[in-house]
C-alpha positions as CSV (number, residue, x, y, z in Angstrom):
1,X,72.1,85.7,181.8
2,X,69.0,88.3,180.8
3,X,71.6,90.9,180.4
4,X,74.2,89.0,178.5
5,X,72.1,87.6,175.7
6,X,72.3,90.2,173.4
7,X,76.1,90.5,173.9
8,X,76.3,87.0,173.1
9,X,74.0,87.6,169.8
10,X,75.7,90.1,168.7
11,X,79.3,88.1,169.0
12,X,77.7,85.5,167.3
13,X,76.6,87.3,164.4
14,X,78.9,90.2,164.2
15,X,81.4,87.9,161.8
16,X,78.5,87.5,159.0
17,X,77.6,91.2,159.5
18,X,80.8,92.5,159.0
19,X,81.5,90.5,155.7
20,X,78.0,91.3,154.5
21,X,78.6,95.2,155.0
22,X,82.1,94.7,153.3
23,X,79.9,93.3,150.3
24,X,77.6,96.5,150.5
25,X,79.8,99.1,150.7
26,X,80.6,99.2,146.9
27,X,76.9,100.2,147.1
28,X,76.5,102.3,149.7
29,X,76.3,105.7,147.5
30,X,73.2,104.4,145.7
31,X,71.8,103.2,148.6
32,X,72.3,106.8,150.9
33,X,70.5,108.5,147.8
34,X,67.5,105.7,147.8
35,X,67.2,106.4,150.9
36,X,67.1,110.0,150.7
37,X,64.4,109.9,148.2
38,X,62.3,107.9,150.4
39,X,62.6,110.6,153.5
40,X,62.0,113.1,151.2
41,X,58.8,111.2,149.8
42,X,57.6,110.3,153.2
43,X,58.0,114.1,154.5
44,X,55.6,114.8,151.4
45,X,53.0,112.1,151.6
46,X,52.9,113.4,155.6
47,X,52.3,117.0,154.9
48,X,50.1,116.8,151.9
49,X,47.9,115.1,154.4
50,X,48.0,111.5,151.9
51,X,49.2,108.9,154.7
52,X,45.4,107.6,155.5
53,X,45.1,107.0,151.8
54,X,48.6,105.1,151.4
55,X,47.4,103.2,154.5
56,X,44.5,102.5,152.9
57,X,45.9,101.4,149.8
58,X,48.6,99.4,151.6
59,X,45.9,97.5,153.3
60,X,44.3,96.6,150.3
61,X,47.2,95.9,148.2
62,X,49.0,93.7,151.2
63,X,46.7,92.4,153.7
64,X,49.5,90.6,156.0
65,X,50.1,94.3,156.8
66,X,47.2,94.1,158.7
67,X,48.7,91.4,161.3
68,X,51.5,93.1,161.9
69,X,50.7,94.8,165.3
């Protein structure tokens, strides 16, 4: 049964998931380019050396962040 759980979940859900990613796709071009500003953002936060501060910041600003791990 360990091994057939998450075939099982995925049947079970795979009906809502396909009609929410039929609802989506109308948006999908706004949401690749989101995305892509968001790597892009990430890739500079990481190499001008900022993430502690962000973390920081993040922390402060949302404490349940904290929990999380």
């Amino acid at each position: 049964a360990g091994i057939g759980l998450p075939f099982i979940a995925a049947a079970a859900f795979s009906t809502g998931f396909l009609r929410w990613s039929a609802a989506i796709r109308s948006r999908l071009g706004l949401i690749e380019k989101l995305s892509g500003v968001l790597l892009v953002a990430t890739g500079i936060v990481f190499m001008g050396g900022w993430m502690p501060q962000l973390a920081a910041w993040l922390l402060d600003t949302f404490p349940l962040l904290g929990a999380i791990g």
